[in-house]
C-alpha positions as a LaTeX table, in Angstrom:
\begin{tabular}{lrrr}
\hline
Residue & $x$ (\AA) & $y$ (\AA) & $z$ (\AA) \\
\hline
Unk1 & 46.22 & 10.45 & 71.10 \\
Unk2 & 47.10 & 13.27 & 72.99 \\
Unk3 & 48.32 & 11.60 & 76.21 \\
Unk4 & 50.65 & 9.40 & 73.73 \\
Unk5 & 51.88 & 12.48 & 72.08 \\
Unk6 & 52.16 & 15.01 & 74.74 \\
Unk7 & 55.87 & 14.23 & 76.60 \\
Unk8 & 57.02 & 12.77 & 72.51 \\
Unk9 & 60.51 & 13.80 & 70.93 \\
Unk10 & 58.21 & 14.07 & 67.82 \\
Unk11 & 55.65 & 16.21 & 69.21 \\
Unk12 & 58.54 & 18.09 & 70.71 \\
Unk13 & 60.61 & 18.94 & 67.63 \\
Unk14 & 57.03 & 19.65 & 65.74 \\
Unk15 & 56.02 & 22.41 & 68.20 \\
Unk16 & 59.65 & 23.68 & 67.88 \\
Unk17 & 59.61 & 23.87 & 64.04 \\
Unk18 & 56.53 & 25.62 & 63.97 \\
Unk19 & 57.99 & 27.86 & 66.33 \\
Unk20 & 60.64 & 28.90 & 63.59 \\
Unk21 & 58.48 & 29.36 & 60.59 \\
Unk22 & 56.76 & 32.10 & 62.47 \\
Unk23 & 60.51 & 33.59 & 63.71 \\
Unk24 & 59.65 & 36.93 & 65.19 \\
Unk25 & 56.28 & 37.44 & 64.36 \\
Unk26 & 55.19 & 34.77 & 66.35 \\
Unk27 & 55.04 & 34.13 & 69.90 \\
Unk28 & 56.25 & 30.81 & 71.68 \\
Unk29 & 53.91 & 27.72 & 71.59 \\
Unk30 & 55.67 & 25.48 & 73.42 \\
Unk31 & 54.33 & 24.63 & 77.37 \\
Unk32 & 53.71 & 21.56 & 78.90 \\
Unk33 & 50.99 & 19.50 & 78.08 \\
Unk34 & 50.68 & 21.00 & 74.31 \\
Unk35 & 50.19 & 18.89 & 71.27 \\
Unk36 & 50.36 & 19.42 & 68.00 \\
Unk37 & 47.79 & 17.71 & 66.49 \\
Unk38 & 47.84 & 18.18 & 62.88 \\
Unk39 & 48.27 & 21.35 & 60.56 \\
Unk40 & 47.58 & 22.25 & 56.47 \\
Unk41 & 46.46 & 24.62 & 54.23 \\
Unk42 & 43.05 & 25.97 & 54.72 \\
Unk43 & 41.72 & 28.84 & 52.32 \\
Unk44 & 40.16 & 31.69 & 54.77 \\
Unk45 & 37.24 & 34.22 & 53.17 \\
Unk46 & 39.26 & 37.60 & 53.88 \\
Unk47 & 37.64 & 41.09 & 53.95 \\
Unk48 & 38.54 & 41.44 & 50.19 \\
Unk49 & 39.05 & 38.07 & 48.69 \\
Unk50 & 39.50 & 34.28 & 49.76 \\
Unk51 & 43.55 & 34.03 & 50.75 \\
Unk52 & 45.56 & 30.64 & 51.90 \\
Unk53 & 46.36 & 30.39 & 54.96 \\
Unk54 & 48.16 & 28.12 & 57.27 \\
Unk55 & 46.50 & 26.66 & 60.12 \\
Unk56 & 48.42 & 24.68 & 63.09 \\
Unk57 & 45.57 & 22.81 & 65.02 \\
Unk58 & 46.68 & 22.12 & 68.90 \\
Unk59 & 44.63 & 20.14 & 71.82 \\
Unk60 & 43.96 & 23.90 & 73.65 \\
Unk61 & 44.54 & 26.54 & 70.55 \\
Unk62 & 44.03 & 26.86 & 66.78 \\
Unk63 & 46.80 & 28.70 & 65.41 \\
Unk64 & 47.28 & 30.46 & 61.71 \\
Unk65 & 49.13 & 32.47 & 59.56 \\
Unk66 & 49.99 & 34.31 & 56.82 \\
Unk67 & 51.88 & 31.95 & 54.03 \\
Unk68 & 55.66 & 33.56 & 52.97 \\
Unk69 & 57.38 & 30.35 & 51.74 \\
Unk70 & 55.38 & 28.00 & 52.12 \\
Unk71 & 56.57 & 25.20 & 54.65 \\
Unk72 & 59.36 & 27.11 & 55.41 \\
Unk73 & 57.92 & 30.62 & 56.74 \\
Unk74 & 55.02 & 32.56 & 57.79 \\
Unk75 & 53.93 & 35.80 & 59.53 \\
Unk76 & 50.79 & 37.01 & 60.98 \\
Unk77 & 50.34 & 34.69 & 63.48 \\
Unk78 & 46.61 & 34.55 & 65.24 \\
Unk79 & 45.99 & 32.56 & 68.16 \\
Unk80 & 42.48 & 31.52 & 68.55 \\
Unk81 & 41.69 & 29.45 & 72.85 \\
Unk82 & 39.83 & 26.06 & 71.64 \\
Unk83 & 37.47 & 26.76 & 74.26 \\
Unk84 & 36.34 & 29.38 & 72.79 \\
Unk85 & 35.63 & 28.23 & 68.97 \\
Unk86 & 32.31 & 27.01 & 67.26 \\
Unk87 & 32.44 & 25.63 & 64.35 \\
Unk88 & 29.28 & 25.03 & 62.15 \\
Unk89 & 29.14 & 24.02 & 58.42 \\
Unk90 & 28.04 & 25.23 & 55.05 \\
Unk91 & 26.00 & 23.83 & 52.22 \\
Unk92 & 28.04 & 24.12 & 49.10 \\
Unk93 & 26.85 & 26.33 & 46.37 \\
Unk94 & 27.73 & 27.29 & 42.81 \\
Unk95 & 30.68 & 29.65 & 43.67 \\
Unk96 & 32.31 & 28.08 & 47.02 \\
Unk97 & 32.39 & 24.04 & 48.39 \\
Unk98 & 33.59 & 22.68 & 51.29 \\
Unk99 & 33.08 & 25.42 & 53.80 \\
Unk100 & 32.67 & 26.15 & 57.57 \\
Unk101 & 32.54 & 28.83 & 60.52 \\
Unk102 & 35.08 & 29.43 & 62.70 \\
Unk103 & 33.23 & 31.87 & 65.39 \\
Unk104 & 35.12 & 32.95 & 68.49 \\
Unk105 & 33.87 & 35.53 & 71.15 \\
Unk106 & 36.64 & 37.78 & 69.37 \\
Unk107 & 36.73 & 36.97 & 66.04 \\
Unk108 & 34.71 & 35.16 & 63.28 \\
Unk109 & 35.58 & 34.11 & 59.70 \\
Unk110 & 34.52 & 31.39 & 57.27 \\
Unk111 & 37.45 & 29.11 & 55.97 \\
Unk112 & 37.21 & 26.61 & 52.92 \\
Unk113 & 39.22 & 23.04 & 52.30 \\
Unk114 & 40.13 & 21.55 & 49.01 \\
Unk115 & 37.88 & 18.30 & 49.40 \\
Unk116 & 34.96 & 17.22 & 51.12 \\
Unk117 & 36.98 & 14.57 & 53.08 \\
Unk118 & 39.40 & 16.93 & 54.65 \\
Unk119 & 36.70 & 19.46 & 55.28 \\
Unk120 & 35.71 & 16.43 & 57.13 \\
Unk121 & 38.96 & 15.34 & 58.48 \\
Unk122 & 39.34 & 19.55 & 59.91 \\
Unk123 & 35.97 & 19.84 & 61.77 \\
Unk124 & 36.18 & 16.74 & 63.40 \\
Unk125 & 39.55 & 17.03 & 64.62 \\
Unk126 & 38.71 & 20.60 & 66.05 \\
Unk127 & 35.45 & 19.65 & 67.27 \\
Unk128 & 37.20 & 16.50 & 69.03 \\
Unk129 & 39.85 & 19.13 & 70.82 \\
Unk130 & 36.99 & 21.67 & 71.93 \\
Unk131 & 35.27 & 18.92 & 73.45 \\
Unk132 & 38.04 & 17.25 & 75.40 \\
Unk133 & 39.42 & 20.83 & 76.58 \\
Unk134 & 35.66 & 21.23 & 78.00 \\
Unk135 & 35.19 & 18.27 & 79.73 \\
Unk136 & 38.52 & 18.49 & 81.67 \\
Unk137 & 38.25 & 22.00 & 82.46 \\
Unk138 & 34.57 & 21.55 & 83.22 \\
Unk139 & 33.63 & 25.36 & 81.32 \\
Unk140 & 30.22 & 25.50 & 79.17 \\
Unk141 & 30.55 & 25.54 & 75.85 \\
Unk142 & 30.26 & 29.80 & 74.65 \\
Unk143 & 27.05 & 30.49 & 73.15 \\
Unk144 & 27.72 & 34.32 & 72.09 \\
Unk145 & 30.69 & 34.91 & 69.68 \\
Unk146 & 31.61 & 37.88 & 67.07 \\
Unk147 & 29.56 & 38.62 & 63.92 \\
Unk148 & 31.21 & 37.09 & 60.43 \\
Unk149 & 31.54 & 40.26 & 58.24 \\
Unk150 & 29.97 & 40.37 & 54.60 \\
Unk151 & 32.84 & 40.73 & 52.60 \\
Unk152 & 33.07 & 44.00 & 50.70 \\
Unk153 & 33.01 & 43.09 & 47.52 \\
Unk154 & 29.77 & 41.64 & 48.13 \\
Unk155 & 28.38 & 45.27 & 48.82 \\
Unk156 & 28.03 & 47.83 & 45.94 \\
Unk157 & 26.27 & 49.83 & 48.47 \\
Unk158 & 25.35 & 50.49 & 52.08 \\
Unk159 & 23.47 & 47.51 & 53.33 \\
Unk160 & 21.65 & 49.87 & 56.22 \\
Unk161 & 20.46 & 52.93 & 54.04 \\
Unk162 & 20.54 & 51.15 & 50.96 \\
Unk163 & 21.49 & 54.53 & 48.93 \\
Unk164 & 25.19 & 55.20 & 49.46 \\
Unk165 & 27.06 & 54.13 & 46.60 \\
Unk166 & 30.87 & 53.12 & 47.84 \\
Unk167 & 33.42 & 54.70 & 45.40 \\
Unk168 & 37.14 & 55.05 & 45.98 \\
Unk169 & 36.34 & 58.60 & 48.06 \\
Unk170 & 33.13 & 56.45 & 49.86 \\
Unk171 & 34.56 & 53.90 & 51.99 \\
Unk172 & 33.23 & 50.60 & 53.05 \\
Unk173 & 32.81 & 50.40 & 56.92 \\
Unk174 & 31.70 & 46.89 & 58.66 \\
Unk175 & 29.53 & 46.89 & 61.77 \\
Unk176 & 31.50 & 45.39 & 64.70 \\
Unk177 & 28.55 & 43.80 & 66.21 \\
Unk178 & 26.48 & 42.59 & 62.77 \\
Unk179 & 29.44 & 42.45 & 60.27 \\
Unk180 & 27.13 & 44.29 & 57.68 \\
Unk181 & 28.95 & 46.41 & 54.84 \\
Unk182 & 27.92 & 50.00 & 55.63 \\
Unk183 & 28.68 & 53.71 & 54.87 \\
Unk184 & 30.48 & 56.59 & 57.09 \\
Unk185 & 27.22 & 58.14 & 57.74 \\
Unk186 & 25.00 & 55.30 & 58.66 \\
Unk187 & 28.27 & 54.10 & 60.98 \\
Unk188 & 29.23 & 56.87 & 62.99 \\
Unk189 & 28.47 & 55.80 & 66.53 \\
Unk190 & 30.70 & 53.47 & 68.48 \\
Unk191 & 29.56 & 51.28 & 71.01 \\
Unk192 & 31.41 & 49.12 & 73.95 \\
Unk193 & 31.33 & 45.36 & 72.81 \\
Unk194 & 33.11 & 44.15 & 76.12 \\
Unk195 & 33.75 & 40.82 & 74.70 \\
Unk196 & 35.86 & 41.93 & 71.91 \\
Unk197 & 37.92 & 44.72 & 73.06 \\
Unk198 & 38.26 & 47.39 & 75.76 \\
Unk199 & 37.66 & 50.39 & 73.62 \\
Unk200 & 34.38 & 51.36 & 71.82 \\
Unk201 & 34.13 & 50.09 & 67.92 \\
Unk202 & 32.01 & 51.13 & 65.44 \\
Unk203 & 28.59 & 50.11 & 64.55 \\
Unk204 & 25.62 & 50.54 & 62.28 \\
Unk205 & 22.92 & 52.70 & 63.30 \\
Unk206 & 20.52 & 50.02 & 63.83 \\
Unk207 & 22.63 & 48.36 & 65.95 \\
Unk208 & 23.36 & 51.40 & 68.33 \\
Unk209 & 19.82 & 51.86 & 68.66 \\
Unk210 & 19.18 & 48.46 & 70.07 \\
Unk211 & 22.37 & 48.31 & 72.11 \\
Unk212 & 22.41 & 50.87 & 73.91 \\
Unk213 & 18.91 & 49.32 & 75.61 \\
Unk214 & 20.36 & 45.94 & 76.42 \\
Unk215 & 21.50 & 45.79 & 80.20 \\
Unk216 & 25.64 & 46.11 & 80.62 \\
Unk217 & 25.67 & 42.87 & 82.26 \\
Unk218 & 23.97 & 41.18 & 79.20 \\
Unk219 & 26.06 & 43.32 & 76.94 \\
Unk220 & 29.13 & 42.08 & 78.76 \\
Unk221 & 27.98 & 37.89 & 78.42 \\
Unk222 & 27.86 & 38.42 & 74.95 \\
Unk223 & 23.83 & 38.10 & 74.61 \\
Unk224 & 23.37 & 40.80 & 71.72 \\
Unk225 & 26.67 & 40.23 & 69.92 \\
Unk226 & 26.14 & 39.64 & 66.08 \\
Unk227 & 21.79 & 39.93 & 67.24 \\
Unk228 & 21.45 & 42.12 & 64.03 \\
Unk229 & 23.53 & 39.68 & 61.78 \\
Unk230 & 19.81 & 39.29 & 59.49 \\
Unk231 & 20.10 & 42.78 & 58.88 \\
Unk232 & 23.28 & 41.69 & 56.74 \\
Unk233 & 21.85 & 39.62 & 54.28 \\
Unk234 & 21.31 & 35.84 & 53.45 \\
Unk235 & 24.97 & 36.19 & 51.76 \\
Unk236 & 26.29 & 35.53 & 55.25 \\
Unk237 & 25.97 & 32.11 & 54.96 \\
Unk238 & 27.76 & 31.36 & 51.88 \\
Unk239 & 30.05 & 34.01 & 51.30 \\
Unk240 & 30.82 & 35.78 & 54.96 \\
Unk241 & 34.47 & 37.58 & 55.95 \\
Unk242 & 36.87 & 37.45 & 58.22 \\
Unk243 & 35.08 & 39.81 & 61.13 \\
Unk244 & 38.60 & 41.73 & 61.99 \\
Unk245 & 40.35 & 42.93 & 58.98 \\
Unk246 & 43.85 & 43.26 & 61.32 \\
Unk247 & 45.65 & 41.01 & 59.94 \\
Unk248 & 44.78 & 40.62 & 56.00 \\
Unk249 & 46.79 & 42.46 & 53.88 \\
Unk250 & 46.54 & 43.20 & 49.84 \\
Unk251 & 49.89 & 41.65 & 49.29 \\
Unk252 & 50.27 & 38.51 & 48.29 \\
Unk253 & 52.67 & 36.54 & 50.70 \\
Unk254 & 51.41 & 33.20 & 49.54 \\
Unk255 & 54.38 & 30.67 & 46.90 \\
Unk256 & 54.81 & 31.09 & 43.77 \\
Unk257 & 52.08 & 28.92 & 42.05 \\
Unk258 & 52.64 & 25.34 & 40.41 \\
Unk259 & 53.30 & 23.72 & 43.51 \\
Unk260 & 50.94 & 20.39 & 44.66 \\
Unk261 & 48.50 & 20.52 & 47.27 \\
Unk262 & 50.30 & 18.26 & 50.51 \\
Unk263 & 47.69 & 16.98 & 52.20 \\
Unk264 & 46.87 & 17.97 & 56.09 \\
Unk265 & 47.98 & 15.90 & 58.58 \\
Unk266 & 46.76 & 14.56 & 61.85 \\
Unk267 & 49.03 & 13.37 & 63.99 \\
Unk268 & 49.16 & 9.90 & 66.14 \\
Unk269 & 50.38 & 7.04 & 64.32 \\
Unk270 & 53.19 & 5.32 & 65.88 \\
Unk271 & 55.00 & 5.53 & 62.74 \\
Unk272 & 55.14 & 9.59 & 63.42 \\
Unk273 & 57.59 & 8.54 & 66.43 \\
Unk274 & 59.95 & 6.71 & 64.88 \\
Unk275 & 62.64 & 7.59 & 62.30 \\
Unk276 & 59.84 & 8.39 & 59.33 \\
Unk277 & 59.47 & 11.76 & 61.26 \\
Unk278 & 63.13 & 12.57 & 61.92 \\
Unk279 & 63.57 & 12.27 & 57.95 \\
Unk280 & 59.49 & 14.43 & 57.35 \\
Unk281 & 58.36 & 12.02 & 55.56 \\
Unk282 & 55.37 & 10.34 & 57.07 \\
Unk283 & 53.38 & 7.17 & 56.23 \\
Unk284 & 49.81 & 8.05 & 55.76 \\
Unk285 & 46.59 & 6.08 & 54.95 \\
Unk286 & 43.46 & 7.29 & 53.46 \\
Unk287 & 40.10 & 6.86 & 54.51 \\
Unk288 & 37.51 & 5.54 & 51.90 \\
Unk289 & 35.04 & 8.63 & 52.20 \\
Unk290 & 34.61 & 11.60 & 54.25 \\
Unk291 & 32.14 & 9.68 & 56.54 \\
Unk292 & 34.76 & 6.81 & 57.20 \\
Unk293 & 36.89 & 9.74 & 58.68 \\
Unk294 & 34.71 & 11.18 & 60.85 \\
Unk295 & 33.03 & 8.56 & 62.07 \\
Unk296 & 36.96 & 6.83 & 63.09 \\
Unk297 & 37.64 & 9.74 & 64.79 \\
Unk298 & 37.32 & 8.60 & 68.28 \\
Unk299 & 39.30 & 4.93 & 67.36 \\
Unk300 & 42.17 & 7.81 & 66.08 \\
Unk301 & 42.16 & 9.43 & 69.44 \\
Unk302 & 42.12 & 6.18 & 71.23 \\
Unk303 & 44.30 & 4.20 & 69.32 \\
Unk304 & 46.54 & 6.98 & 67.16 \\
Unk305 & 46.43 & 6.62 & 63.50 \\
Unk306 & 46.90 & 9.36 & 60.73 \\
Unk307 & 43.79 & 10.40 & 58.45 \\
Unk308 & 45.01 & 11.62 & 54.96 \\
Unk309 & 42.34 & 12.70 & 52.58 \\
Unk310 & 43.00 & 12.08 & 48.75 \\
Unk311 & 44.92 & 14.25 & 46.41 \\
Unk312 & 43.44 & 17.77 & 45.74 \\
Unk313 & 43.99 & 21.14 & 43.42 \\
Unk314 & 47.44 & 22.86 & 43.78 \\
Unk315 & 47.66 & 25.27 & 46.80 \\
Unk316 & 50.55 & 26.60 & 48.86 \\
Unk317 & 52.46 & 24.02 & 50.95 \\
Unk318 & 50.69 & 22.86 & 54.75 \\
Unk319 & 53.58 & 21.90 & 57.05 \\
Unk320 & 56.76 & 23.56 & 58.17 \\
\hline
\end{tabular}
């Protein structure tokens, strides 16, 4: 799919729109041998609350942002390196469905779909990039990668003491290397995490203790990062944050409600090169389950064909 897509007009002119929903708060994506390979709506678990968010998958990054008109602008733009990303999936439970991680060395969040089949559709895809991107670069996969913070408003108080009660005057603080929810007092240390920035960040106690014992040359591979993620609770698996809070803000940036749910698209058909995509409108075929589209997912690569998952519940719009 890629090598059909990579010197395309289409592919082209994608790249280039994408380019100028982010304006000046993005960076440019274009370079040669980048594809697009599909893009939608994803909803992301933020420090505060679940948020939409746009997500632009690519055969070497995974790229979101911030929703300000949908399909027509966004801001905020994150670039995650494919190489980099593990993705690894979540039972559904009573309060969230369809759910997976997205854990970098940097940064590590939890992101939900509307259905089961493009949850499907979405891991498969990205799985499908990491792998190719490994085996032609010939890099391990990364085994270490940044905690997935508790989201605060599953703390009422500090998860290391177990006392401090967070008010409007008490903060909530989150432990760079565990992602626990914890007070000023039982977070006052900072510690060098080499893998996720140059500067020291802030940890629990219980995590200073045991870092500053690991060897620097473990510390910088990345062996103890997120180690005292079970001192956070069994709610990381279900309900876990984003584990940076840089780019979430309390405004809401997303359209105005009332608007349908546009399905994410894949890219690939041969249909996508031809006039269909000059006009935006593209052909699309749905597979009869989620299995059906993960289990095609190699034919798709090797002989391009889009994957469009049924109709779902209204969200912002997923394509420029």
């Amino acid at each position: 799919m890629v090598d059909r897509l990579v010197n395309s007009e289409a592919n082209t002119r994608r790249i280039a729109s994408v380019e100028n929903c982010f304006g000046s708060s993005g960076v440019p994506l274009a370079m040669q041998g980048r594809v697009l390979v599909g893009e939608g709506v994803l909803t992301k678990m933020c420090r505060k609350r679940p948020k939409s968010r746009q997500f632009f998958l690519f055969n070497d990054i995974l790229v979101y942002g911030n929703i300000v008109i949908g399909k027509k602008k966004y801001n905020k733009q994150h670039i995650m390196p494919l190489e980099e990303v593990s993705l690894e999936s979540i039972a559904d439970n009573q309060a969230y469905r369809n759910g997976w991680y997205i854990r970098t060395t940097t940064k590590s969040f939890v992101v939900f779909a509307a259905t089961s089949t493009e949850k499907q559709e979405w891991m498969a895809h990205i799985n499908k990039c990491v792998e190719d991107l490994l085996r032609k670069s010939g890099k391990k996969p990364v085994e270490n990668h940044a905690a997935v913070w508790v989201p605060d408003t599953d703390a009422s108080v500090c998860m290391h003491c177990k006392k401090t009660q967070f008010t409007f005057i008490q903060r909530r603080h989150h432990c760079r290397n565990c992602g626990a929810v914890v007070c000023a007092g039982c977070s006052a240390k900072k510690f060098l995490l080499p893998q996720q920035s140059t500067k020291a960040l802030r940890v629990c106690d219980a995590c200073y203790e045991r870092l500053k014992h690991v060897p620097t040359s473990s510390l910088a591979a990345g062996e103890d990062s997120g180690a005292g993620a079970a001192a956070a609770g069994n709610k990381l698996n279900t309900t876990a944050g984003d584990s940076s809070n840089d780019e979430d803000s309390d405004e809401e940036t997303a359209s105005p409600g009332g608007e349908s749910h546009d399905e994410p698209r894949f890219y690939g058909d041969n249909s996508v090169l031809s006039a269909a995509d000059d006009s935006s409108t593209i052909t699309s075929t749905s597979p009869s389950s989620a299995t059906a589209a993960a289990s095609s997912l190699e034919a798709a690569h090797a002989a391009p064909n889009v994957q469009s998952p049924p109709a779902a519940a209204a969200t912002a719009g997923s394509t420029c």
